[in-house]
C-alpha positions in Angstrom: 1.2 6.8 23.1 -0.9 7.7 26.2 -4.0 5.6 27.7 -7.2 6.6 28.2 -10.4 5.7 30.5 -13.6 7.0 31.3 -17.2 6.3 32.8 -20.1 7.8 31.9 -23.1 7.0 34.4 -26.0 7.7 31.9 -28.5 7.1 35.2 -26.6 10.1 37.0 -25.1 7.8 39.8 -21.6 9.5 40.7 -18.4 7.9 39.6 -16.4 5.5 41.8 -13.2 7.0 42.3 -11.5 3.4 42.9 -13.4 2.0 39.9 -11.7 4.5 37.5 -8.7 3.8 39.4 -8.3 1.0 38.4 -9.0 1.4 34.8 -5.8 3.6 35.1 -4.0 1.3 37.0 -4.1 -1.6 34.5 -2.7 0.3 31.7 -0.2 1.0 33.3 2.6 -0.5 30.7 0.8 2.4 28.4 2.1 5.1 30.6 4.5 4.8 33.0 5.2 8.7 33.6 1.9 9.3 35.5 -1.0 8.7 36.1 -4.6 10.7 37.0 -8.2 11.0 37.1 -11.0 13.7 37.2 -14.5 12.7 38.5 -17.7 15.3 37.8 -20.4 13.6 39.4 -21.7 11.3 36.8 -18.7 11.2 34.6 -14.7 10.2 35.1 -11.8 10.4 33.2 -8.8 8.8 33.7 -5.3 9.6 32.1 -1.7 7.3 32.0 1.4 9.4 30.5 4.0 8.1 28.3 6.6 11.3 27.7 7.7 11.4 24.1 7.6 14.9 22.5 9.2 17.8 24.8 5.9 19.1 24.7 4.2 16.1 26.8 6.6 16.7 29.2 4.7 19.6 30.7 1.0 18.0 30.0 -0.8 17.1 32.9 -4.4 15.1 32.0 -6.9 14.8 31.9 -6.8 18.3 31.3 -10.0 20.9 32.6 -10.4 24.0 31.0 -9.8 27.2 33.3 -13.6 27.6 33.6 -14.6 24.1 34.4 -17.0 23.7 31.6 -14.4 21.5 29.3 -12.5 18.5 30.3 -10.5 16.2 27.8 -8.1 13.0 28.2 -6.2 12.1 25.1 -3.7 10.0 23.2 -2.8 12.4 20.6 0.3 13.5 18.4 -0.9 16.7 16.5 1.1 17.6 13.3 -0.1 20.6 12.8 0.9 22.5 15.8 1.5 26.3 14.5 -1.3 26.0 12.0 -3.4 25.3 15.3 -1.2 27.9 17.7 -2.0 30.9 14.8 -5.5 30.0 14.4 -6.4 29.7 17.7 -4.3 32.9 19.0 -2.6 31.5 21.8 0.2 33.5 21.9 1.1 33.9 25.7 4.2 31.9 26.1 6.6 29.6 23.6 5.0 26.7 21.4 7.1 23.8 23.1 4.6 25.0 26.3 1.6 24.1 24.9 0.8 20.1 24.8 -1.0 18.9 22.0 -4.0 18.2 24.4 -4.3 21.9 24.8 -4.7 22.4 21.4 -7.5 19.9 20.8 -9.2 21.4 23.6 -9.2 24.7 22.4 -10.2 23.5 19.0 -13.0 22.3 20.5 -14.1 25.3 22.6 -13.5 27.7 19.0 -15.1 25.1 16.6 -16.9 22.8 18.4 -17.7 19.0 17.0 -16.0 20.5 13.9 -12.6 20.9 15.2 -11.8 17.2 13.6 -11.8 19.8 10.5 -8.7 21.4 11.8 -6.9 18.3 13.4 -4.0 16.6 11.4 -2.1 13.8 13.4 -2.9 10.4 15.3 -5.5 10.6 18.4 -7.9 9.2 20.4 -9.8 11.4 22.9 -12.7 12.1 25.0 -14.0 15.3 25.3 -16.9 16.1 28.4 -18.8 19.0 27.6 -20.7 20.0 31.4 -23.0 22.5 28.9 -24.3 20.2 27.0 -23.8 17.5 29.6 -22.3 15.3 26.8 -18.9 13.3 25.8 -17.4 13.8 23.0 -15.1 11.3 21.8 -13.5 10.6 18.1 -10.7 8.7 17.0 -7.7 9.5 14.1 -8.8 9.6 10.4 -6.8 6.1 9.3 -7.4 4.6 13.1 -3.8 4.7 14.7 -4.9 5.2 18.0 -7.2 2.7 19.7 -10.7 4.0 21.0 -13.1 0.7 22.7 -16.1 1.4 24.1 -19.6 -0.2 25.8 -22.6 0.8 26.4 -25.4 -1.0 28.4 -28.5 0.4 30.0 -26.6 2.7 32.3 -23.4 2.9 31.9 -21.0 4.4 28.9 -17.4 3.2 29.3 -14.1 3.4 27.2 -10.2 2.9 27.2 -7.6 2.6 25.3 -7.4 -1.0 25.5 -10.2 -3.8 26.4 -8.7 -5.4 29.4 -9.9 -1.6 31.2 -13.1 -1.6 30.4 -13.3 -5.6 31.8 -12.4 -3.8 35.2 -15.7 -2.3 35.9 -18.0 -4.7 37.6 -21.0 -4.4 35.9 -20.1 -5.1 32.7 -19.8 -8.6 31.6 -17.2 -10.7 29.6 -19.2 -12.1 26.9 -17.7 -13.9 24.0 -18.8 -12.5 20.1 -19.3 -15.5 18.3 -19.5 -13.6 15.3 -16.3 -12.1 15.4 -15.2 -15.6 16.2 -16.4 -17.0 13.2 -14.8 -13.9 10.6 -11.7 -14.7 12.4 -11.3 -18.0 11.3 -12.7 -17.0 8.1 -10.4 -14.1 7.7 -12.6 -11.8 7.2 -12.1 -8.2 8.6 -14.6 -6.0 6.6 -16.1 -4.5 9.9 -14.1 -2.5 11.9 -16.2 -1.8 14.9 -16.6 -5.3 16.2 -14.5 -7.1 18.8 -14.1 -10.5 20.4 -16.3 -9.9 22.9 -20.2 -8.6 22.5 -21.2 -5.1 23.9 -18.0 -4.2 22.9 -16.7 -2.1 20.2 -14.2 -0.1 18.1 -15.4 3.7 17.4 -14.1 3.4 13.8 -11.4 5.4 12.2 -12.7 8.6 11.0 -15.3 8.7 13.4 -16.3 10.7 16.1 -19.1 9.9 18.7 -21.2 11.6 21.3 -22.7 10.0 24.0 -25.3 11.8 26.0 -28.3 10.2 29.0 -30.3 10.4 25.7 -28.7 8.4 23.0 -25.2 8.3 21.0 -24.6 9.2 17.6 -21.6 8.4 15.9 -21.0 10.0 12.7 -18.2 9.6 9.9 -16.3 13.2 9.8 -13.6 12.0 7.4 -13.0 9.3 4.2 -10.9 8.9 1.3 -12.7 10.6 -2.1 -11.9 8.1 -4.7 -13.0 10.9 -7.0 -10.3 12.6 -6.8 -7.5 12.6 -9.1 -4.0 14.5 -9.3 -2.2 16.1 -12.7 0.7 17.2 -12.5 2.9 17.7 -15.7 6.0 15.3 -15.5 7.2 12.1 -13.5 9.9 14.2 -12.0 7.1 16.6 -10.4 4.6 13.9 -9.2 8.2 12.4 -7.5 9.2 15.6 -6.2 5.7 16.3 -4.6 5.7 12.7 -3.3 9.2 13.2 -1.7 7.9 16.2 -0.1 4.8 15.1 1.9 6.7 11.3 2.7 9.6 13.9 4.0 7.3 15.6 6.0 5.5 12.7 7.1 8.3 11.3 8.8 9.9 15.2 10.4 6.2 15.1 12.4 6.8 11.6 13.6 10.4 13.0 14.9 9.2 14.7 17.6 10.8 13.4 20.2 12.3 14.3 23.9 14.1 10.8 23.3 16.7 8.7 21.0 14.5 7.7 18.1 14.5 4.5 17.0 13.3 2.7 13.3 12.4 -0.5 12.5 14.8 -2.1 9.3 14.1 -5.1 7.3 15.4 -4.0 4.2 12.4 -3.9 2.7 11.3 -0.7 0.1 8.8 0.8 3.1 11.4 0.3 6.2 14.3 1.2 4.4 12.8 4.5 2.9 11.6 5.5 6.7 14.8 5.2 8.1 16.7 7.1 5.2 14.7 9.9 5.4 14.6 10.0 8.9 18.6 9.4 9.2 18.6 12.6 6.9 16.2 15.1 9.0 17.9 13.6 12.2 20.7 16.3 13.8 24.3 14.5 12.8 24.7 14.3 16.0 21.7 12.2 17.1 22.2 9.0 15.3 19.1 6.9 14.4 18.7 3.2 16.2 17.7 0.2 13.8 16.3 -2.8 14.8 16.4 -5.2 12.4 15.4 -9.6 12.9 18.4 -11.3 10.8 18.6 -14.9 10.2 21.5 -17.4 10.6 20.5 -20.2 9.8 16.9 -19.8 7.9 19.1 -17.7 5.5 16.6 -17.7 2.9 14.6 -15.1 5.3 17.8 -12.9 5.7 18.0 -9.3 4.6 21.5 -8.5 5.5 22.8 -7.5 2.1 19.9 -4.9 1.8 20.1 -4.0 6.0 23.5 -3.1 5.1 23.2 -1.0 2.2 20.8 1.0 4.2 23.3 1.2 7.4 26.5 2.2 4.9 25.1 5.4 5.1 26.1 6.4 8.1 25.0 7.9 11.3 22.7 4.6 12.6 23.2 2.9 16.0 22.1 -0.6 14.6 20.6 -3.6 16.9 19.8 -6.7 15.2 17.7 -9.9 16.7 18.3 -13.1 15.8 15.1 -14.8 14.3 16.1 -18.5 14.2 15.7 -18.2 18.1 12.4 -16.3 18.1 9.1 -18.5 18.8 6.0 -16.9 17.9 4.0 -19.0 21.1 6.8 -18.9 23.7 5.2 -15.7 25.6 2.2 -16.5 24.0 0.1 -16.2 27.6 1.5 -13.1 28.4 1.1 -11.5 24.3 -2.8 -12.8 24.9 -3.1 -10.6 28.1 -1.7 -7.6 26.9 -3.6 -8.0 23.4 -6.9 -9.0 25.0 -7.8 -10.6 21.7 -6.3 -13.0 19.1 -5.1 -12.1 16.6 -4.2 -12.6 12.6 -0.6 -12.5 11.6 1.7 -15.2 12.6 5.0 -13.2 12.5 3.6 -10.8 14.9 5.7 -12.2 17.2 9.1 -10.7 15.4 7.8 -7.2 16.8 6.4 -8.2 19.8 10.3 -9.5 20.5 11.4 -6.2 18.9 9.6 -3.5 21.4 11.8 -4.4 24.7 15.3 -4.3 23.1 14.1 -0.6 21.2 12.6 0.0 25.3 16.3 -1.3 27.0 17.9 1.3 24.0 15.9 5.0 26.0 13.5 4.2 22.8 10.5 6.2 23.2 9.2 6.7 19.8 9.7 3.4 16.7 9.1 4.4 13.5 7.6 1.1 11.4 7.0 0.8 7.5 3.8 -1.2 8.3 1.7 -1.8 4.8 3.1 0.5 2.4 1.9 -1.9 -0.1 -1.7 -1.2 0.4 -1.0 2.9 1.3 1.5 3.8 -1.8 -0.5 0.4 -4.1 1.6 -1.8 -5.8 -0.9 -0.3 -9.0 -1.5 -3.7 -10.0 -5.9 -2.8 -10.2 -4.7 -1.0 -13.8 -4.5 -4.0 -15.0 -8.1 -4.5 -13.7 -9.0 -1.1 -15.5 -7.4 -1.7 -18.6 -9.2 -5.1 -19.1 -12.6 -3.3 -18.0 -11.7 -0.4 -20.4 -10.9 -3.2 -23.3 -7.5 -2.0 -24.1 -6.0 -5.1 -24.7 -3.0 -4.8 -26.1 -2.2 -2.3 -23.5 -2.7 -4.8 -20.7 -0.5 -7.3 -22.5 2.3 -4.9 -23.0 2.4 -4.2 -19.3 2.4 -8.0 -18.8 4.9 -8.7 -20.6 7.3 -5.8 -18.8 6.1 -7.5 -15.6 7.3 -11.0 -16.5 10.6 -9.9 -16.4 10.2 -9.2 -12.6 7.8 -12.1 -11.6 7.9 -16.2 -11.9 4.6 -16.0 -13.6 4.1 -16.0 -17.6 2.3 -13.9 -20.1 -0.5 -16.3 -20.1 -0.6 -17.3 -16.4 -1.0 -13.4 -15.4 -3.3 -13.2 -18.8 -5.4 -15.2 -17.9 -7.5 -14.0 -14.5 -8.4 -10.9 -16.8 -9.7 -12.7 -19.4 -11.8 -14.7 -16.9 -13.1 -11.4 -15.6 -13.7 -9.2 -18.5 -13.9 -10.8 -21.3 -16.3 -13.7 -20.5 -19.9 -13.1 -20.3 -21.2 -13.2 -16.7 -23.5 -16.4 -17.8 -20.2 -18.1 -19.2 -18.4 -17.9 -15.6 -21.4 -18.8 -13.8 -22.0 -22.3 -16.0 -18.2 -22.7 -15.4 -18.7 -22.2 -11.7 -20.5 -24.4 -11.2 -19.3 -27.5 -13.0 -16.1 -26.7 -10.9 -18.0 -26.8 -7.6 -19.5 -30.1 -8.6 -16.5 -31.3 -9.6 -14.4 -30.0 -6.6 -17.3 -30.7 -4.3 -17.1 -27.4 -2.7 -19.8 -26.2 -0.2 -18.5 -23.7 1.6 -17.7 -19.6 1.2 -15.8 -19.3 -2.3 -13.1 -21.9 -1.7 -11.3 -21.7 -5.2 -9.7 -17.9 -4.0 -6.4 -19.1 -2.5 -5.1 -22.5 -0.7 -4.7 -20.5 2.7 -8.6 -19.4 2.6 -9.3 -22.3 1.1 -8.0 -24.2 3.9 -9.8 -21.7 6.5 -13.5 -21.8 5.3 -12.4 -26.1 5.6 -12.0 -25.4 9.4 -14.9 -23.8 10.3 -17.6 -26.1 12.6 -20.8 -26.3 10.3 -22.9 -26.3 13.2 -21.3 -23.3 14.5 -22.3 -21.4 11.2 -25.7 -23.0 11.6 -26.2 -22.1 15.0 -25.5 -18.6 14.4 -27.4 -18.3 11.1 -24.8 -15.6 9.8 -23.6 -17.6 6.6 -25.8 -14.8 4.3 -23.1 -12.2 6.4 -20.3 -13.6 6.2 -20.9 -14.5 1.8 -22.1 -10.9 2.1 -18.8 -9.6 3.8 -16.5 -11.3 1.7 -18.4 -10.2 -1.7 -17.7 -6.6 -0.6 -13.9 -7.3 0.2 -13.5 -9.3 -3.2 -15.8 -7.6 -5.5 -14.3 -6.3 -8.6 -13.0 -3.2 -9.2 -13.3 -0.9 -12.6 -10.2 0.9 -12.1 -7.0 1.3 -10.1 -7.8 4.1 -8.2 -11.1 1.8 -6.9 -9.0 -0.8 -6.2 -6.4 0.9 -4.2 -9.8 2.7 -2.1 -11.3 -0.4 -1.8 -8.0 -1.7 -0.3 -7.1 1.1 1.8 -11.0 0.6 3.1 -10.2 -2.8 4.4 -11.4 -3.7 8.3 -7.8 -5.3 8.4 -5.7 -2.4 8.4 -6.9 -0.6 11.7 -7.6 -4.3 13.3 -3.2 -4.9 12.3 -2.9 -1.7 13.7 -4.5 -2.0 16.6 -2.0 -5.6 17.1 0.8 -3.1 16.7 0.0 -0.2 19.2 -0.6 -3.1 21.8 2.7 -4.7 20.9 4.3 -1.7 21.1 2.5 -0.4 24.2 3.7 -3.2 26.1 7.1 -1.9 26.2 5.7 1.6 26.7 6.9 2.4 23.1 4.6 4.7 20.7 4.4 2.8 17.6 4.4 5.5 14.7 3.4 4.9 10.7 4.5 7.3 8.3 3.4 5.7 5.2 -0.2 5.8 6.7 -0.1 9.8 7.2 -3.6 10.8 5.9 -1.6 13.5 3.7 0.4 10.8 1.9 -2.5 8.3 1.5 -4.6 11.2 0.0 -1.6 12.0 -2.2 -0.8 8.6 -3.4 -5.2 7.5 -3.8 -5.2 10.5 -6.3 -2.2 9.6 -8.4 -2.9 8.0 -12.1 -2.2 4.3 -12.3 0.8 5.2 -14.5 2.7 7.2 -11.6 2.0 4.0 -9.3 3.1 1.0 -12.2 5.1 1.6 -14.7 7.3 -0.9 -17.8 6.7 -3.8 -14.8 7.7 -2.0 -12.4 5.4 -1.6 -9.0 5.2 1.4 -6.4 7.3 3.5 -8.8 6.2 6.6 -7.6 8.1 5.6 -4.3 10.9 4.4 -6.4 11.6 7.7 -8.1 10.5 10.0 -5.0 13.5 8.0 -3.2 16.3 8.7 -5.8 19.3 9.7 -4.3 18.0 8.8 -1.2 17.9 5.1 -1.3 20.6 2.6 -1.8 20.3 1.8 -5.4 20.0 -2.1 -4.7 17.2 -1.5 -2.5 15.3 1.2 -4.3 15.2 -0.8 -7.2 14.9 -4.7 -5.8 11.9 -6.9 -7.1 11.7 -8.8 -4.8 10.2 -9.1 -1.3 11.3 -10.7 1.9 9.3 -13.9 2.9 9.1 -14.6 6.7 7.0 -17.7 6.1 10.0 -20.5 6.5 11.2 -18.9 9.6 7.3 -19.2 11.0 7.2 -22.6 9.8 10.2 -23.7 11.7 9.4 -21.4 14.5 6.3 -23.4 15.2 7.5 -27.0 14.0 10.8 -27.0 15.1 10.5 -24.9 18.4 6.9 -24.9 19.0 5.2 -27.7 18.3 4.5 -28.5 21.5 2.7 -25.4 22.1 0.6 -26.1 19.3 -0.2 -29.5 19.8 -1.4 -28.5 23.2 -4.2 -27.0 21.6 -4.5 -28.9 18.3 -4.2 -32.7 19.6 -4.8 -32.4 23.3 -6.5 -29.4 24.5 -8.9 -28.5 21.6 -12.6 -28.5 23.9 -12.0 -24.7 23.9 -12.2 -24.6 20.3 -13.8 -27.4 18.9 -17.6 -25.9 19.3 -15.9 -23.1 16.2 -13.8 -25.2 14.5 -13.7 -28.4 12.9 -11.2 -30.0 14.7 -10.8 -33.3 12.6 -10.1 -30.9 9.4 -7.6 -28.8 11.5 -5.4 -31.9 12.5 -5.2 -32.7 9.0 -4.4 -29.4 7.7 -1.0 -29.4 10.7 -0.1 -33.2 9.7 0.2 -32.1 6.1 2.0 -28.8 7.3 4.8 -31.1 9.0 5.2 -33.2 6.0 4.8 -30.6 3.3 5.8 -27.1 5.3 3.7 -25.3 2.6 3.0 -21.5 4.0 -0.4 -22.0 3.0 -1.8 -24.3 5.8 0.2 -22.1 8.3 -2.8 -19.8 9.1 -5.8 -22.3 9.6 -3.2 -23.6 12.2 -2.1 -20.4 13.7 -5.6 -19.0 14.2 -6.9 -22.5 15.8 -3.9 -22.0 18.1 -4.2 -18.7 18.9 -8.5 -19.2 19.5 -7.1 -21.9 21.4 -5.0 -20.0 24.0 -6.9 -17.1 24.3 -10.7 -19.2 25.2 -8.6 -21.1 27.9 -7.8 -17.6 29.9 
């Protein structure tokens, strides 16, 4: 984890040296091992250096080529190295002496705008090309690393984070209603908006070149939801799995510092730190960092924390979560994240990154979402109703009722809706349940916590900004039904929330000058596990079985085979009742002009009364998102 800046004068007015400066200065916290700049006339580019592999110890960026005609700053982790090194026949001194930077600039120079072809790892970078007097800039293929950017008449800018770019002084801090309005909406299908207008995300998979001319911004990489693997037994699809998740994590190892891995006892967590516990040298013991509870024990994870830690050879640190608040450094989170954002038990990393920082952590490996990138396989149920198999689907029900609260009928049921009534049936039914619910808003019969979200949204607001045919529009792509599993794990894998959560992670994570890596989201693995039949993902009940047997003998057997999953949502609830509620009321009772032109305040304060007396999780997040629109429109 690096930072990045640069300025592009498109009218060919030279680059402010203290201007870029101070781009570099204010992401600071994303590299505290250096800092430097390059100015060519028109163009700048600015560089702050976290060490964490050897190999970035001897980097010096932004990096020009030896004959001036190539200049790149990066955030980048390449994985693989001596695939590159061989290719690229750069065989004048040892591997560990050429940085990763190198190796995308040489790319470059051999391949040109196709060297994203050759490039396996997480990186952001900016490329300036003096012979074509152009920059070239693209971002990782699942969107680890963070890439913003503006353009206005005469000037192309971008950093690693927002809060540079606001540095410059001629470009202005203008709110984006829109992306107001999907917030409290919770929608996230479009991943190159931010909170603020003129500014925006280069998307994941994307690379971009900006020239006095134009830019074009083109997609060099997706997932093929074609494609499907056969292989000839459960034990090989587990053994192949086993090997790229091994690998996945021994390229997130590199490290010049202790290593550190996030633990909640959890299947994703728990199967990181194994694995990397095991390619680890005995003599380099693996930190943990797990939140434990005391008192909200129905949130505690101890008995599968420790099953983990038995092992062996793990320097464990633990945090205790009944004293975490989620709005206690709330003003200080909303500077360094420059944006609200969506999860309200962000806050139990947030307080995780400085203790891994006080440990030498450079480098914290994090299970983030390895429900969506392994899939749970639940869509074959989806493609087994489509497909009219029947007694199939209920046969696989009834194995899953042995692991869930729900009956046969209760999980039955939804299919039957979908596939087996005629479209003109559901519509009639539709819309004798609108009447007789009164609903008049975007699809409010989905779930009480959006239901309770499209509730809080200002009508005038949605009239004022005409966008309710986008937003319906946005949510039927998210929700639209798939025909089978592999469609549904794409179409989940292809949701705007993934990179936005992972952006909220890198800045967490950057605070503490801490590199936050995912293995489970290493675009080998997600290929892998996109292209595997339903079968190999859910099998006799069971969900993510493909991790579940790739991880035998490697997991504890009481966490490689648990049901269930830990629920945070009590300790949030008590976090912001019991130790917050102040803090929210400030906003919610007091406070709320900031908001109240979005949001229906009146709805909102009905929502939080019933929260106090009823504490269900489902009016947490039309809270939480009031609160945290609150807080960051006052700065």
């Amino acid at each position: 984890m690096s930072g990045i800046v640069g300025v592009h004068y498109l009218d060919g007015r030279p680059v402010n040296g203290e201007d870029l400066s101070k781009m570099v200065d204010i992401l600071a916290h994303r590299g505290p091992d250096g800092a430097d700049t390059w100015i060519g006339q028109s163009v700048g580019l600015g560089h702050r250096m976290l060490w964490t592999t050897r190999e970035s110890l001897i980097e010096t960026l932004p990096l020009v080529k030896q004959d001036g005609n190539l200049v790149i700053t990066s955030d980048a982790r390449i994985d693989n190295r001596e695939e590159l090194i061989a290719a690229l026949q750069i065989n004048n001194r040892p591997s560990d002496k050429i940085g990763d930077s190198e190796l995308i600039l040489a790319a470059y120079g051999k391949w040109g705008e196709q060297c994203l072809e050759h490039l396996l790892g997480d990186f952001a970078f900016a490329i300036w090309d003096k012979g074509k007097q152009q920059l070239f800039c693209a971002r990782d293929h699942i969107g680890i690393k963070p890439f913003y950017y503006c353009r206005n008449s005469d000037t192309f800018v971008f950093a690693s984070e927002i809060k540079a770019i606001h540095t410059l002084p001629n470009i202005e801090r203008k709110v984006n209603e829109t992306r107001i309005a999907e917030y409290l909406l919770i929608v996230f299908e479009d991943k190159t908006t931010t909170f603020y207008q003129d500014i925006f995300r280069l998307p994941p998979g994307h690379c971009m070149t900006v020239s006095k001319e134009d830019i074009k911004i083109r997609c060099y990489w997706e997932l093929n939801p074609q494609k499907e693997l056969r292989l000839g037994s459960d034990e090989e699809y587990a053994e192949a799995f086993r090997e790229i998740f091994t690998e996945a994590v021994r390229c997130r190892l590199r490290s010049a510092f202790p290593i550190g891995s996030t633990l909640s006892g959890g299947l994703d967590s728990s199967a990181i730190t194994c694995l990397a516990r095991n390619l680890l040298d005995k003599n380099q013991p693996l930190h943990t960092f797990s939140v434990i509870f005391d008192e909200m024990s129905q949130c505690d994870e101890r008995p599968f924390i420790n099953e983990v830690l038995a092992q062996g050879n793990f320097t464990p640190h633990y945090l205790n979560g009944d004293k975490l608040t989620p709005l206690e450094d709330i003003n200080r989170m909303m500077w360094y994240h420059d944006e609200p954002f969506y999860f309200a038990n962000s806050y139990l990393y947030w307080n995780t990154c400085p203790i891994a920082k006080n440990e030498g952590i450079r480098i914290l490996l994090d299970g983030f979402d390895g429900d969506t990138s392994v899939s749970h396989g639940l869509g074959y149920f989806d493609e087994l109703a489509n497909q009219g198999r029947w007694f199939k689907l209920i046969k696989e029900l009834k194995h899953r009722e042995k692991y869930t609260e729900q009956s046969l009928w209760s999980s039955l049921s939804p299919y039957l809706w979908v596939h087996a009534l005629k479209p003109s049936h559901r519509k009639f039914i539709y819309r004798v349940r609108r009447k007789l619910a009164k609903l008049n808003k975007f699809r409010k019969g989905k779930s009480n916590t959006q239901a309770n979200t499209n509730q809080i949204i200002n009508d005038k607001f949605v009239e004022r900004i005409t966008l309710k045919e986008h937003l319906q529009s946005l949510e039927e792509k998210r929700y639209k039904p798939q025909p089978r599993e592999r469609d549904c794990h794409y179409q989940s894998l292809n949701w705007g929330l993934i990179p936005f959560f992972l952006e909220v992670i890198d800045k967490s994570a950057a605070a503490a000058s801490i590199e936050a890596n995912h293995p489970l989201f290493d675009k080998r693995l997600v290929e892998f596990c996109l292209s595997l039949p339903p079968e190999q993902k859910i099998h006799q009940g069971w969900t993510r079985m493909i991790l579940r047997r790739g991880m035998e003998n490697i997991l504890p057997k009481k966490v490689q085979w648990r049901t269930d999953k830990n629920n945070f949502e009590p300790a949030v609830i008590h976090a912001l009742l019991d130790l917050n509620r102040e803090l929210v009321e400030k906003v919610i009772l007091h406070n709320s002009e900031d908001v109240e032109d979005y949001v229906d305040m009146e709805a909102v304060r009905k929502i939080f009364q019933k929260l106090i007396s009823e504490r269900k999780p489902s009016d947490v997040i039309p809270v939480w998102v009031t609160t945290l629109l609150g807080y960051w429109r006052s700065k």
